[in-house]
DSSP file (Angstrom, degrees, kcal/mol; ACC not computed):
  #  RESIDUE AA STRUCTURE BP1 BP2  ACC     N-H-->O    O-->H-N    N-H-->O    O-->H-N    TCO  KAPPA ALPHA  PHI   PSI    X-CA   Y-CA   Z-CA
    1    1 A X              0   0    0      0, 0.0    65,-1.9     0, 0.0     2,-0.5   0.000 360.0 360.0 360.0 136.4   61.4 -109.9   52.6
    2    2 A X  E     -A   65   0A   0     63,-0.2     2,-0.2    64,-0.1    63,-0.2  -0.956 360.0-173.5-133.5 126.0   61.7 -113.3   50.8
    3    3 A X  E     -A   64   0A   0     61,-1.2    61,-2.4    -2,-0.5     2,-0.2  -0.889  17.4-138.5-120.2 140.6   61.4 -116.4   53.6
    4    4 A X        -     0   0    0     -2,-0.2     2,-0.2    59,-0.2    59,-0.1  -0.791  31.0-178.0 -95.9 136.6   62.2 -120.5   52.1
    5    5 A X        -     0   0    0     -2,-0.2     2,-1.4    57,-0.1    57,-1.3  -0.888  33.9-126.8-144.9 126.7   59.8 -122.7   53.6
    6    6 A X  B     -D   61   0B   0     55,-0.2     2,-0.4    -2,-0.2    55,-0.2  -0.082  40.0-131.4 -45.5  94.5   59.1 -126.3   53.5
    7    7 A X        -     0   0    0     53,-2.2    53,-0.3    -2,-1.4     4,-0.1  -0.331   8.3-137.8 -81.7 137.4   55.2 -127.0   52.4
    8    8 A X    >>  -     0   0    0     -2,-0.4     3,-2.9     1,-0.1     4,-0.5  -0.244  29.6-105.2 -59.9 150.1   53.0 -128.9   53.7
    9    9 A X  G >4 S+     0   0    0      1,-0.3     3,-0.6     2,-0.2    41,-0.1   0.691 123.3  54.8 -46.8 -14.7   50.5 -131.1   52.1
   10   10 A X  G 34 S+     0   0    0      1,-0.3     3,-0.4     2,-0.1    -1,-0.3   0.311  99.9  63.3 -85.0  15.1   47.8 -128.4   53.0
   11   11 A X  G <> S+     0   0    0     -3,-2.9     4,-1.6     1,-0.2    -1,-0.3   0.457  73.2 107.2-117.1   2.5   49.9 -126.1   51.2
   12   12 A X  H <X S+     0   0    0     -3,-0.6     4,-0.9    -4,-0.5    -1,-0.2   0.654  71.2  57.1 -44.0 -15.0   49.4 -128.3   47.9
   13   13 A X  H  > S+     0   0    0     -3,-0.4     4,-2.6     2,-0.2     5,-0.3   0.813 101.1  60.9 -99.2 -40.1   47.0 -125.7   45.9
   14   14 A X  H  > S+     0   0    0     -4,-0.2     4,-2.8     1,-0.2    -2,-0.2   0.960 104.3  47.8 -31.2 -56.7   50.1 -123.1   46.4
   15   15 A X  H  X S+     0   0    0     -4,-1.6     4,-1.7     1,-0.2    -1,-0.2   0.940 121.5  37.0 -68.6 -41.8   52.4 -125.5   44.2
   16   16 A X  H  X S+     0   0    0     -4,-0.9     4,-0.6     2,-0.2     5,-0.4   0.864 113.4  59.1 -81.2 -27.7   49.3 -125.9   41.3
   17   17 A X  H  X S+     0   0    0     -4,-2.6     4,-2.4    -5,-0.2     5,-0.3   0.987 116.8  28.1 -61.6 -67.2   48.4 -122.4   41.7
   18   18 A X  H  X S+     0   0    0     -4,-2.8     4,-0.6    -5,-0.3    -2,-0.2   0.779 119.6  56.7 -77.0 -18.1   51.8 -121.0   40.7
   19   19 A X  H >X S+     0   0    0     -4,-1.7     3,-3.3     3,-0.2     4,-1.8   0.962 112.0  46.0 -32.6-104.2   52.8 -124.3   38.3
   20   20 A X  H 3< S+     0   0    0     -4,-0.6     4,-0.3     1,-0.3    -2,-0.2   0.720 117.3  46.7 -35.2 -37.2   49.5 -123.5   36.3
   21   21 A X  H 3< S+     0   0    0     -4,-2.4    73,-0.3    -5,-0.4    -1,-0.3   0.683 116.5  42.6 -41.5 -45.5   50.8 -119.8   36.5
   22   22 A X  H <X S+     0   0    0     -3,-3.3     4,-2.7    -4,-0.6     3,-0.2   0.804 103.5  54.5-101.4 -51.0   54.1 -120.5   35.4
   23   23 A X  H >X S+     0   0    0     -4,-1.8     4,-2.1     2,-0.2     3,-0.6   0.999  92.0  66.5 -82.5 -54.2   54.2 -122.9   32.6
   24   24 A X  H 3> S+     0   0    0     -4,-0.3     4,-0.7     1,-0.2    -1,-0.2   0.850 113.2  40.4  -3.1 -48.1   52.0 -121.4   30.1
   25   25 A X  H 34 S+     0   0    0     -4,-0.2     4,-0.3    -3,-0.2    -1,-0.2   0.910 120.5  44.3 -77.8 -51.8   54.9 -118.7   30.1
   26   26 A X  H << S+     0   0    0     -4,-2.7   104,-0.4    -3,-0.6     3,-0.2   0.911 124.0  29.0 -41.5 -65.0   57.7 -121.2   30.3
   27   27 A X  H >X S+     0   0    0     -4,-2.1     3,-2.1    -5,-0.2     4,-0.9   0.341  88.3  98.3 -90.5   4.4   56.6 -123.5   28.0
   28   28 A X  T 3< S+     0   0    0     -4,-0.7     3,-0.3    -5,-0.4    -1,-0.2   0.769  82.8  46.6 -70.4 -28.9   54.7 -121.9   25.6
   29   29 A X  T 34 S+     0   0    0     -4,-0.3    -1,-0.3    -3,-0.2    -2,-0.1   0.262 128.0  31.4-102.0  14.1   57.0 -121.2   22.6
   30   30 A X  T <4 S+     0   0    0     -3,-2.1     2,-0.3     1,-0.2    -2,-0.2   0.345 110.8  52.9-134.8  10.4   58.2 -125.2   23.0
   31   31 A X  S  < S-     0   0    0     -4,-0.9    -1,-0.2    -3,-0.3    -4,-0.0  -0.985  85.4-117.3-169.4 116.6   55.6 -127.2   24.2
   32   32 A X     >  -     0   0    0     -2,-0.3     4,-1.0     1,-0.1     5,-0.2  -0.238  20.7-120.7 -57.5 161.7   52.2 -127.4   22.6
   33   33 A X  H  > S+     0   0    0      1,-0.2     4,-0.7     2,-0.1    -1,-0.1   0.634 123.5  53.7 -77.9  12.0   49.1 -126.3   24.5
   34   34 A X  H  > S+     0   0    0      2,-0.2     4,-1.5     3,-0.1    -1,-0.2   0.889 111.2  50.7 -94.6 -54.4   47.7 -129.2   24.1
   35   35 A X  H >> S+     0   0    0      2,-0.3     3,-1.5     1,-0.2     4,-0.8   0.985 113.7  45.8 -36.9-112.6   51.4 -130.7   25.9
   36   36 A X  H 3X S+     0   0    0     -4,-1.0     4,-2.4     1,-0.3    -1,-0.2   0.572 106.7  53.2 -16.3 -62.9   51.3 -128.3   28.8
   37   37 A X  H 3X S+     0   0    0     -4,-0.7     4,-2.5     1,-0.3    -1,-0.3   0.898 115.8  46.6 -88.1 -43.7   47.7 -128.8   29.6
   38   38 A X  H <X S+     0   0    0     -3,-1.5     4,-1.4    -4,-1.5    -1,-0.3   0.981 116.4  35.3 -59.3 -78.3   48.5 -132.7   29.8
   39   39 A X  H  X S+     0   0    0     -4,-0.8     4,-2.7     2,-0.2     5,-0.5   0.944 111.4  60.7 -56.5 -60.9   51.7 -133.0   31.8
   40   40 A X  H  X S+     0   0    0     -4,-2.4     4,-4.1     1,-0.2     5,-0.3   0.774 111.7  45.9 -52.7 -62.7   50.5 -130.0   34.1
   41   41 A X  H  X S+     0   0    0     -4,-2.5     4,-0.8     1,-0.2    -1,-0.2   0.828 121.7  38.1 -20.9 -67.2   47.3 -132.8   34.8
   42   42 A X  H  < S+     0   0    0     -4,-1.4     3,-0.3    -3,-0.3     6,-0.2   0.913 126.3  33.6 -46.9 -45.9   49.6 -135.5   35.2
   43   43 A X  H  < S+     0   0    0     -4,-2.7    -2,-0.2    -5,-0.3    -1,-0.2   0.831 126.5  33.5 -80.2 -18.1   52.2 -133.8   37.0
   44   44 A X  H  < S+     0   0    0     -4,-4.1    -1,-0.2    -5,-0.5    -3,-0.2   0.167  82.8 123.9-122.7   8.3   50.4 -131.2   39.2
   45   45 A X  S  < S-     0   0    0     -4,-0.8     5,-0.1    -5,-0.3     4,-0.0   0.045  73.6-115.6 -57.9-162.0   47.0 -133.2   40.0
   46   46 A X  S  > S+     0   0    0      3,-0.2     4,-1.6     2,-0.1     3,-0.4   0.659 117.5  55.3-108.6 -46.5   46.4 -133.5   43.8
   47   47 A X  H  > S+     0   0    0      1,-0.2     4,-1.6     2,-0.2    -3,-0.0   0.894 112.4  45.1 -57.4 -58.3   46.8 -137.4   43.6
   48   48 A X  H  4 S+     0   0    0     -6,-0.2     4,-0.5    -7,-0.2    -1,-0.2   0.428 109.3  52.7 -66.8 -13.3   50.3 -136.8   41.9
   49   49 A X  H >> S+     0   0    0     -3,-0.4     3,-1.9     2,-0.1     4,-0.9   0.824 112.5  47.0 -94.0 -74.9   51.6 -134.0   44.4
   50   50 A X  H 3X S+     0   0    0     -4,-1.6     4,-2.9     1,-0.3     5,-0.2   0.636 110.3  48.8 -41.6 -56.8   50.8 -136.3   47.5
   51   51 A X  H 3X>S+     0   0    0     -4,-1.6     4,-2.6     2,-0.3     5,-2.5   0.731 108.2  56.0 -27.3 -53.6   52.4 -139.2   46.1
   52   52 A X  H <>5S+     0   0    0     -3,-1.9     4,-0.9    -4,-0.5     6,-0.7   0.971 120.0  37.8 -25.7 -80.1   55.7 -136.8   45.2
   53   53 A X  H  <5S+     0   0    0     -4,-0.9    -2,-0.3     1,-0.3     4,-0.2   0.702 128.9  22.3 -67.5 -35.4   55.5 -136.1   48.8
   54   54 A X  H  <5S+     0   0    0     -4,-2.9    -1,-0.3    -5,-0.4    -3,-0.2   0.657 128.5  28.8-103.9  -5.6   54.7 -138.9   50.5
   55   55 A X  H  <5S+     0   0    0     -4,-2.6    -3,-0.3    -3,-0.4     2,-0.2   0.680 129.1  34.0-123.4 -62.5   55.6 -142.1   48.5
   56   56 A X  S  <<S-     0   0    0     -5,-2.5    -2,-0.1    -4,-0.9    -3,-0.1  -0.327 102.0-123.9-102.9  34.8   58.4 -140.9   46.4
   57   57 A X        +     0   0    0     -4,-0.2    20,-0.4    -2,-0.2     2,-0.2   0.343  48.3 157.7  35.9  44.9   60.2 -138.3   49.0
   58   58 A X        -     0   0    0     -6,-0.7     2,-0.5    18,-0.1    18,-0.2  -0.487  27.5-156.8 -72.1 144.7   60.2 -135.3   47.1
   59   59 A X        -     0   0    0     16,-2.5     2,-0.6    -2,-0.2    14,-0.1  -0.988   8.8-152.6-143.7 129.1   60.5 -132.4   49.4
   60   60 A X        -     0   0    0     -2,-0.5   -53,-2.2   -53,-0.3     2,-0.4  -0.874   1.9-150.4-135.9 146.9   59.1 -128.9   48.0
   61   61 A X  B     -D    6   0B   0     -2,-0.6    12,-1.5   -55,-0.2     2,-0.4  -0.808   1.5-150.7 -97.6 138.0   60.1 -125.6   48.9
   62   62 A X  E     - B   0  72A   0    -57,-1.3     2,-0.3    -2,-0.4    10,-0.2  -0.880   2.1-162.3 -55.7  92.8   58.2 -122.4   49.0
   63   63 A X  E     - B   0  71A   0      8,-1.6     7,-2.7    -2,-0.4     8,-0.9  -0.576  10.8-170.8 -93.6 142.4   59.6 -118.8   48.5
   64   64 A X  E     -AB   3  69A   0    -61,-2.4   -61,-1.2    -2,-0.3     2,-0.8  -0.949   6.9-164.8-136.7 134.0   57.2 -116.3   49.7
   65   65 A X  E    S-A    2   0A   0      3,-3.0     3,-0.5    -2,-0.4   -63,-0.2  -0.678  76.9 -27.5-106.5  91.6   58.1 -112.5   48.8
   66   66 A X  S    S-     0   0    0    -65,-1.9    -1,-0.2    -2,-0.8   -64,-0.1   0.999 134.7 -35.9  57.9  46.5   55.8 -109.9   51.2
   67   67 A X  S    S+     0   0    0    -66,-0.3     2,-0.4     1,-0.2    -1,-0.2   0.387 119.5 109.6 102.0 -17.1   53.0 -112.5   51.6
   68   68 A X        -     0   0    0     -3,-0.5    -3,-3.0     2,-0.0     2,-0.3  -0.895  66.2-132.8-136.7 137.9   53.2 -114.0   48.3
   69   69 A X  E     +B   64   0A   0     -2,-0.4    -5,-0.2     1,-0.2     3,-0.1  -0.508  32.6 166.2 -90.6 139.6   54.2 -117.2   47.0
   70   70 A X  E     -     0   0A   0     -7,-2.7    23,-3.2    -2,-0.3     2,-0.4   0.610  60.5  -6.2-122.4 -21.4   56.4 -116.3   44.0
   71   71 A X  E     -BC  63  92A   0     -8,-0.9    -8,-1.6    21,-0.2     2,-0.3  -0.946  51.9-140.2-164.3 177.0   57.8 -119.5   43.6
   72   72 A X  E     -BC  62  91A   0     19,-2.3    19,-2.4    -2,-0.4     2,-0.2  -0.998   4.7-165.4-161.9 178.1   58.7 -123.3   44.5
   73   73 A X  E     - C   0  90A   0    -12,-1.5     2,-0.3    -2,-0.3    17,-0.3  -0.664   6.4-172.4-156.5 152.0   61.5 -125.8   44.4
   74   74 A X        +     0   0    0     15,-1.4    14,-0.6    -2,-0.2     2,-0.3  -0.844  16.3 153.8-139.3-178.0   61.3 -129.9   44.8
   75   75 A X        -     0   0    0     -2,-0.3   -16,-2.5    12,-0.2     2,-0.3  -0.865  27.5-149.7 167.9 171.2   64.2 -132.0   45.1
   76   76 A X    >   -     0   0    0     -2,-0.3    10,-1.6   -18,-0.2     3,-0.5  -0.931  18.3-144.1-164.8 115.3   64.8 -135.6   46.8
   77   77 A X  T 3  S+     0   0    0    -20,-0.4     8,-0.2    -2,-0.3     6,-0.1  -0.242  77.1  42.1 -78.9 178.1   68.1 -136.4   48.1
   78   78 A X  T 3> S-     0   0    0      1,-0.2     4,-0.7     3,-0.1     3,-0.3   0.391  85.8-165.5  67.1 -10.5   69.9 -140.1   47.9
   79   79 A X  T X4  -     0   0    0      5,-0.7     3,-1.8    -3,-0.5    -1,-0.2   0.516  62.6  -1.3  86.4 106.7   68.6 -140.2   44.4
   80   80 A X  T 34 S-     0   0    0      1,-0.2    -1,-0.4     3,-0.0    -2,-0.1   0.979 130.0 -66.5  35.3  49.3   68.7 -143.6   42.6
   81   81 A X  T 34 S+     0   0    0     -3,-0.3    -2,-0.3     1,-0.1    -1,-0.2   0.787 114.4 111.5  67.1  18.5   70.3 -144.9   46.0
   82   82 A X  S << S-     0   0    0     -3,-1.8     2,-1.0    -4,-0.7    -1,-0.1  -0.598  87.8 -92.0-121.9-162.2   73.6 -142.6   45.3
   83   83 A X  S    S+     0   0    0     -2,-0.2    36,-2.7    -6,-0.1    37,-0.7  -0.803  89.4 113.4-132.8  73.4   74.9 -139.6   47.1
   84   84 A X  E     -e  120   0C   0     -2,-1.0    -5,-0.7    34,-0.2     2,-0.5  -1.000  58.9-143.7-140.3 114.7   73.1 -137.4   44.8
   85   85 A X  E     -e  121   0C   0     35,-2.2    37,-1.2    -2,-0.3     2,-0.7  -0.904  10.4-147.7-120.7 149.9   70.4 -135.2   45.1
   86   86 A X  E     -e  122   0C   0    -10,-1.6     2,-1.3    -2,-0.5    37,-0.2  -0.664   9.1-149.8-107.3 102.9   67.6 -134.8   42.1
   87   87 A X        -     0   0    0     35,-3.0    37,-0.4    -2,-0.7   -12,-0.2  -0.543  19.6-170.2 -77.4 132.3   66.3 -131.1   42.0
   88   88 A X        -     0   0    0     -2,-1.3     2,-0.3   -14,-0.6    36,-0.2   0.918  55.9  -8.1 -83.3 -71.4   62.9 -132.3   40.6
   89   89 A X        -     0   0    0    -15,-0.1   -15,-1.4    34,-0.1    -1,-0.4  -0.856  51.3-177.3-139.0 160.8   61.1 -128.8   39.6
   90   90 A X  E     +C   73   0A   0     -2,-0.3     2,-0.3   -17,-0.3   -17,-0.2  -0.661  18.6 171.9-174.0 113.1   62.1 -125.0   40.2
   91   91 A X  E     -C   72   0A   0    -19,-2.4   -19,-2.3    -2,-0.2     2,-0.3  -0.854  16.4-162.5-127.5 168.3   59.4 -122.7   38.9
   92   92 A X  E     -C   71   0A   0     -2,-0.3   -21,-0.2   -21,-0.2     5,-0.1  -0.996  29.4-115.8-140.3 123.2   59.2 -118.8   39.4
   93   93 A X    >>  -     0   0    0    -23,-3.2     4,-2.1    -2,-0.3     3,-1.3  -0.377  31.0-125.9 -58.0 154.5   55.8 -116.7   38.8
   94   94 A X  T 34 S+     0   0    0    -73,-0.3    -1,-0.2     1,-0.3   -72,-0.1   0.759 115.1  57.6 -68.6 -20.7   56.8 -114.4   35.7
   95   95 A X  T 34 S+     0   0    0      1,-0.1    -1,-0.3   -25,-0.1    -2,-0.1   0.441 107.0  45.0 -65.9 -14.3   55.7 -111.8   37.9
   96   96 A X  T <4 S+     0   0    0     -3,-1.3    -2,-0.2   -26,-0.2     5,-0.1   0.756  81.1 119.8 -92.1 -56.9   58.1 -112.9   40.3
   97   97 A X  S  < S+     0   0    0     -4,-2.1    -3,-0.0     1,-0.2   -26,-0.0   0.295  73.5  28.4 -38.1 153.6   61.2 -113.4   37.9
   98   98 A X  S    S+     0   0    0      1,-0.1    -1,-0.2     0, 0.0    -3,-0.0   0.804  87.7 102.8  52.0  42.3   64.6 -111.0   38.9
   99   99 A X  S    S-     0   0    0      0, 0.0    -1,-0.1     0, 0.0    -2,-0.1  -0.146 101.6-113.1-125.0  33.7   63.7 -110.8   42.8
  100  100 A X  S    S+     0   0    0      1,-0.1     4,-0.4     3,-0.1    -3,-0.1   0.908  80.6 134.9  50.2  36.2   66.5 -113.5   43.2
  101  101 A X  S  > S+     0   0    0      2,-0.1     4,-1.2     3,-0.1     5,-0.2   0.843  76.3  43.8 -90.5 -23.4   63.6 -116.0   44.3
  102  102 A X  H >> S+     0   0    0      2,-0.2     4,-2.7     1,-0.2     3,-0.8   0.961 107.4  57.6 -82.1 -55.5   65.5 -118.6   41.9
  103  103 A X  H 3> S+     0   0    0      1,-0.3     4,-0.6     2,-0.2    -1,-0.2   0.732 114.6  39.1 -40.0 -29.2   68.9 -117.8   43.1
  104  104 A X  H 34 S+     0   0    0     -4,-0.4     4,-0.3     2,-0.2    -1,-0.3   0.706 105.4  59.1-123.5  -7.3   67.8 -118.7   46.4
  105  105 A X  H <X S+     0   0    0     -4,-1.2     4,-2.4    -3,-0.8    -2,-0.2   0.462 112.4  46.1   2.5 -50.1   65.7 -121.6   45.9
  106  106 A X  H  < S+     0   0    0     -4,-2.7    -2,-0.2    -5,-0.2    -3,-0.1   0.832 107.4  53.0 -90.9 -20.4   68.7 -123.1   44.4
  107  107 A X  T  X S+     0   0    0     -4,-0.6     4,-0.8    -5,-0.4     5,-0.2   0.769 109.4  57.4 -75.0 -38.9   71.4 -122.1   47.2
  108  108 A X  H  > S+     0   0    0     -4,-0.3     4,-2.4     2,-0.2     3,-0.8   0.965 111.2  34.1 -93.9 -14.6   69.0 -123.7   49.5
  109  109 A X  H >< S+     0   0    0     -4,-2.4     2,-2.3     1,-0.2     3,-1.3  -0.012 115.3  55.7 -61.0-138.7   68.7 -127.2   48.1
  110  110 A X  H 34 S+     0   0    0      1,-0.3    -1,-0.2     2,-0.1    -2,-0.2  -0.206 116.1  37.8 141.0 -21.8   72.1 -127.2   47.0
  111  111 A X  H 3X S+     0   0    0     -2,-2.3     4,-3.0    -4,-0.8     5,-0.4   0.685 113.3  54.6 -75.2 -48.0   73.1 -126.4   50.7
  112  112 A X  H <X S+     0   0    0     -4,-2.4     4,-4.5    -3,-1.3    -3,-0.1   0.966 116.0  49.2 -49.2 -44.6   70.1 -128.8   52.1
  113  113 A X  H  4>S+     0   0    0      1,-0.2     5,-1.9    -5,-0.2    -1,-0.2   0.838 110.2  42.3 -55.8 -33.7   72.2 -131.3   49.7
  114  114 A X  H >45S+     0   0    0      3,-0.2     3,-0.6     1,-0.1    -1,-0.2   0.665 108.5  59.4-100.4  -5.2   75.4 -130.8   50.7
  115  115 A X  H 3<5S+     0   0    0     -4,-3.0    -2,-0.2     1,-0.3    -1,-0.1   0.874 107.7  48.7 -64.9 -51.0   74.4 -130.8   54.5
  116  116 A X  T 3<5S-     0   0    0     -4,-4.5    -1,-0.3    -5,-0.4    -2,-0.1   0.243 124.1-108.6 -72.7  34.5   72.9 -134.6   54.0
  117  117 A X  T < 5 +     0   0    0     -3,-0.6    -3,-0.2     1,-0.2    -1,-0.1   0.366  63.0 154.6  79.6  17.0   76.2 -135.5   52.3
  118  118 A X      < -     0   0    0     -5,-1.9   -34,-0.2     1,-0.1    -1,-0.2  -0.388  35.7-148.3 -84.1 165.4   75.4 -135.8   48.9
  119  119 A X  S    S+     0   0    0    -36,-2.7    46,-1.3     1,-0.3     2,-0.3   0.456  73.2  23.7-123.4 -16.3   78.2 -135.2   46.2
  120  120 A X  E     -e   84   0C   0    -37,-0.7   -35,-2.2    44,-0.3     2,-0.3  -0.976  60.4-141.8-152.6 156.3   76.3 -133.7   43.1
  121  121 A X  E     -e   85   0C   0     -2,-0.3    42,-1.5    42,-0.3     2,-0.3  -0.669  30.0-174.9-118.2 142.7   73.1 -131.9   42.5
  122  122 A X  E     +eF  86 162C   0    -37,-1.2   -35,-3.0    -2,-0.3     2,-0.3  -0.948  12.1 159.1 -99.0 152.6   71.0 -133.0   39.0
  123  123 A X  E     - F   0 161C   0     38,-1.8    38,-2.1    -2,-0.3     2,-0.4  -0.962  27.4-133.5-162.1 171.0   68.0 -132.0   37.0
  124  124 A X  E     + F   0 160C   0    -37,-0.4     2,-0.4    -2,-0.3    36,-0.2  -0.929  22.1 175.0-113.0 144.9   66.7 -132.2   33.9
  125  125 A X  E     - F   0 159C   0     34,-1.5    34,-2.2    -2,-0.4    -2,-0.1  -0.962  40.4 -87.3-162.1 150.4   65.2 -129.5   31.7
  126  126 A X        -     0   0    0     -2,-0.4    33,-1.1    32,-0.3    32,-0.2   0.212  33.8-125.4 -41.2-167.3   64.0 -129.4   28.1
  127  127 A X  S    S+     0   0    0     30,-0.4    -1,-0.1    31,-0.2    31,-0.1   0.558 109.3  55.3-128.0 -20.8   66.4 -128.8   26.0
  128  128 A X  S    S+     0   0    0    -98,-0.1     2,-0.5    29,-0.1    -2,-0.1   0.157  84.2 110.0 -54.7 -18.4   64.4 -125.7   24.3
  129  129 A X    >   -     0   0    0      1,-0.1     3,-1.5   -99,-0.1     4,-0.3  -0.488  65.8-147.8 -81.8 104.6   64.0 -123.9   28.1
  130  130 A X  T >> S+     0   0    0     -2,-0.5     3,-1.0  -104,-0.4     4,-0.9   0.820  86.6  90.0 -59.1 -14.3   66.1 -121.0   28.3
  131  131 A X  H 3> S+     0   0    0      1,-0.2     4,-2.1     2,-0.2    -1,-0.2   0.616  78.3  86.1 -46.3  -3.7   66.6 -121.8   32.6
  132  132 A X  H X4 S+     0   0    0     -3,-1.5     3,-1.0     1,-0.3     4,-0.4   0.993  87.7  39.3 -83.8 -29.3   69.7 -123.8   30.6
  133  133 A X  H <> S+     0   0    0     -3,-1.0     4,-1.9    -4,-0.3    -1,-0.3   0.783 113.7  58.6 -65.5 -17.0   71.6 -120.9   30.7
  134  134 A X  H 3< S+     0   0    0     -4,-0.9    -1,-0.2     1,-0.2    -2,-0.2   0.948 106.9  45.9 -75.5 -22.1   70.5 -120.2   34.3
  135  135 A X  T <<>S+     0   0    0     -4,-2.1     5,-2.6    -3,-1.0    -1,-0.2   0.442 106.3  57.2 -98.1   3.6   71.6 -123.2   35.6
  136  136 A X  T  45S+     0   0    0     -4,-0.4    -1,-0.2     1,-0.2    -2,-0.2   0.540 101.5  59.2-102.0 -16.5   75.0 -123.2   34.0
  137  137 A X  T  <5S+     0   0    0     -4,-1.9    -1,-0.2     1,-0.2    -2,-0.2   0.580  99.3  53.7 -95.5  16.9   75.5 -120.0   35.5
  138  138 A X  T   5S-     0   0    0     -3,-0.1    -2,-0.2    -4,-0.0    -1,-0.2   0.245 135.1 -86.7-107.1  -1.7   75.0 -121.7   39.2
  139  139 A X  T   5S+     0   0    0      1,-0.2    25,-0.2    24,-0.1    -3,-0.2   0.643  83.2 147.5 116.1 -10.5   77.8 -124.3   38.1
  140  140 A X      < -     0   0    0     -5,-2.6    -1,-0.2    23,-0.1    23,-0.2  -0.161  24.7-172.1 -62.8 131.2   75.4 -126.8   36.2
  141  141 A X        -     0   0    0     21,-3.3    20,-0.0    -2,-0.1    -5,-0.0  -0.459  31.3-107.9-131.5  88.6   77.1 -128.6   33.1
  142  142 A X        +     0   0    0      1,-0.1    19,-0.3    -2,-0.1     3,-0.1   0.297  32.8 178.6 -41.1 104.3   75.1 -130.9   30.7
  143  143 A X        -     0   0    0     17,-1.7     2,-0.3     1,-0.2    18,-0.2   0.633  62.5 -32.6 -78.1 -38.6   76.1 -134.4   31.3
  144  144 A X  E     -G  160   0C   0     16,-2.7    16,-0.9     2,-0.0     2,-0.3  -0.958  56.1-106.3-170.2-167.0   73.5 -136.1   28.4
  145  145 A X  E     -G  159   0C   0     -2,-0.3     2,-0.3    14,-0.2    14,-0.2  -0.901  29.6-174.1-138.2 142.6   69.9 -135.8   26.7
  146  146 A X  E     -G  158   0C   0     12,-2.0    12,-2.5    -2,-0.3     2,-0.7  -0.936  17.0-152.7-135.0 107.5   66.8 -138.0   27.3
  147  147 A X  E     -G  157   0C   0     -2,-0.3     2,-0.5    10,-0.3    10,-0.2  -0.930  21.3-149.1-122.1 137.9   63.8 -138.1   25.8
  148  148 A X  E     -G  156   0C   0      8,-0.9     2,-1.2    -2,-0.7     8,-0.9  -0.788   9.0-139.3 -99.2  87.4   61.0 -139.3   28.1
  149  149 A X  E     +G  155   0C   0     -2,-0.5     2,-0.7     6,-0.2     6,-0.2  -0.387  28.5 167.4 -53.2  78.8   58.2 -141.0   27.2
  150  150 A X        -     0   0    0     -2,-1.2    -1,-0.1     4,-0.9     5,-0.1  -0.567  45.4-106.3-114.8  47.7   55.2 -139.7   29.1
  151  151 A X  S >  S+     0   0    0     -2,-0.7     3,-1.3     1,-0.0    -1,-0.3   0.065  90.9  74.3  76.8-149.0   52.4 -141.0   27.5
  152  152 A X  T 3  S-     0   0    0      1,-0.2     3,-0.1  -114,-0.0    -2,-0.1   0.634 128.0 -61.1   3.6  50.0   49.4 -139.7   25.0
  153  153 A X  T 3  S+     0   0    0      1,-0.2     2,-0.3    -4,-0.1    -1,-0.2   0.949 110.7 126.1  68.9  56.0   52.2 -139.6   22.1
  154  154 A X    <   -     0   0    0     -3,-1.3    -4,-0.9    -6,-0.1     2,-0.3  -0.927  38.9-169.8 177.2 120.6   54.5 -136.8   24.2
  155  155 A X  E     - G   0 149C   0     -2,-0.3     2,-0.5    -6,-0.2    -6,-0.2  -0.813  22.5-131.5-118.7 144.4   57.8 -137.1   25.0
  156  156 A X  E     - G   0 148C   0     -8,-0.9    -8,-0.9    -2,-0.3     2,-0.6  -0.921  24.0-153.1 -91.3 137.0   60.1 -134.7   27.6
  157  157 A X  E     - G   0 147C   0     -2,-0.5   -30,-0.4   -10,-0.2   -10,-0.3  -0.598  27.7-164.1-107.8  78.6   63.2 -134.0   25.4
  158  158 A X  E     - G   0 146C   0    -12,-2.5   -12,-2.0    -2,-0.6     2,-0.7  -0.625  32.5-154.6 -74.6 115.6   65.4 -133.5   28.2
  159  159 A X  E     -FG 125 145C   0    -34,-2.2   -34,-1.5   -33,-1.1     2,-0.8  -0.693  25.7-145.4 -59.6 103.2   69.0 -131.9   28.9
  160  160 A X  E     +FG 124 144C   0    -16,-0.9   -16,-2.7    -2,-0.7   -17,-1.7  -0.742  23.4 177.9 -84.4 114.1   70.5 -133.7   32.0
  161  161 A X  E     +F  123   0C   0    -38,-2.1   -38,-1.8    -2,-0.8     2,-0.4  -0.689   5.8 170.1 -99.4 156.2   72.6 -131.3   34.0
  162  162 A X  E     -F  122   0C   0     -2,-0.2   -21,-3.3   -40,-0.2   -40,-0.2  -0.974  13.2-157.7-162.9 165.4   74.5 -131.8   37.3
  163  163 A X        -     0   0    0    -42,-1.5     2,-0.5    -2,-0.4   -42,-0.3  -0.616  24.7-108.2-120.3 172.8   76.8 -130.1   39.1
  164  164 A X              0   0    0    -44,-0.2   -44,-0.3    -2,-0.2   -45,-0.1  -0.978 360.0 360.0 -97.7 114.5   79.5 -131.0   41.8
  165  165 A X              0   0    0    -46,-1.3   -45,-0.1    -2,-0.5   -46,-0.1   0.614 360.0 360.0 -37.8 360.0   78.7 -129.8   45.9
């Protein structure tokens, strides 16, 4: 049975546990290791997931499949002050992948979104990622490219997608 739940900050080692899990796999054939091991630090330290959650209103979701958490979700509605919401991260253990934990991760923001009123869903995702075809088949269409300067000589080379609610 696969249950969506909001986590809590205590639930913070879940989100690094499956992140540290999850990008190796993702990223591996685009993203040095060197790249990974570095944004996963920035992005997925303890310091930087509270902050997410509590300073910058990132809200992350949990799928748990028969006791185990297969996957997570973030997203922030209102989104540079418009009536927008920003799906932040959506990862899936590889172990996980084709038990519809993505499919339904993305149905519930993308409801949560259109409940608070908001009028389009966004993300970014490399531009190398193969999720671009996954998200194009949920209705997503590539609006521009960004590349993101994240320090130590490392860039994200980003496809910006959005969709309409």
């Amino acid at each position: 049975m696969l249950t969506i739940t909001k986590a809590t900050a205590d639930q913070i080692h879940i989100i690094q546990e499956i992140a540290y899990i999850t990008w190796p796999e993702t990223f591996g054939k685009i993203l040095s290791k060197e790249q990974i091991s570095y944004m996963l630090g920035m992005m997925y330290d303890d310091a930087s997931l509270r902050s997410q959650i509590t300073e910058r209103g990132h809200v992350f979701l949990l799928a748990n499949v028969d006791g185990v958490f297969g996957g997570f979700a973030s997203y922030e509605l209102n989104y540079k002050n418009e009536l927008t919401a920003k799906l932040h991260k959506i990862y899936i253990r590889p172990d996980m992948q084709g038990k519809n934990i993505g499919k339904v991760l993305m149905t519930e923001v993308a409801d949560i979104a259109r409940k608070a009123g908001m009028q389009y869903l966004t993300l970014n995702v490399n531009r190398g990622n193969n999720a671009v075809g996954f998200y194009q088949r949920y209705g997503f269409e590539k609006t521009g490219e960004e590349d993101i300067d994240i320090g130590n000589g490392y860039f994200m080379n980003d496809a910006i997608m959005q969709m309409t609610l």
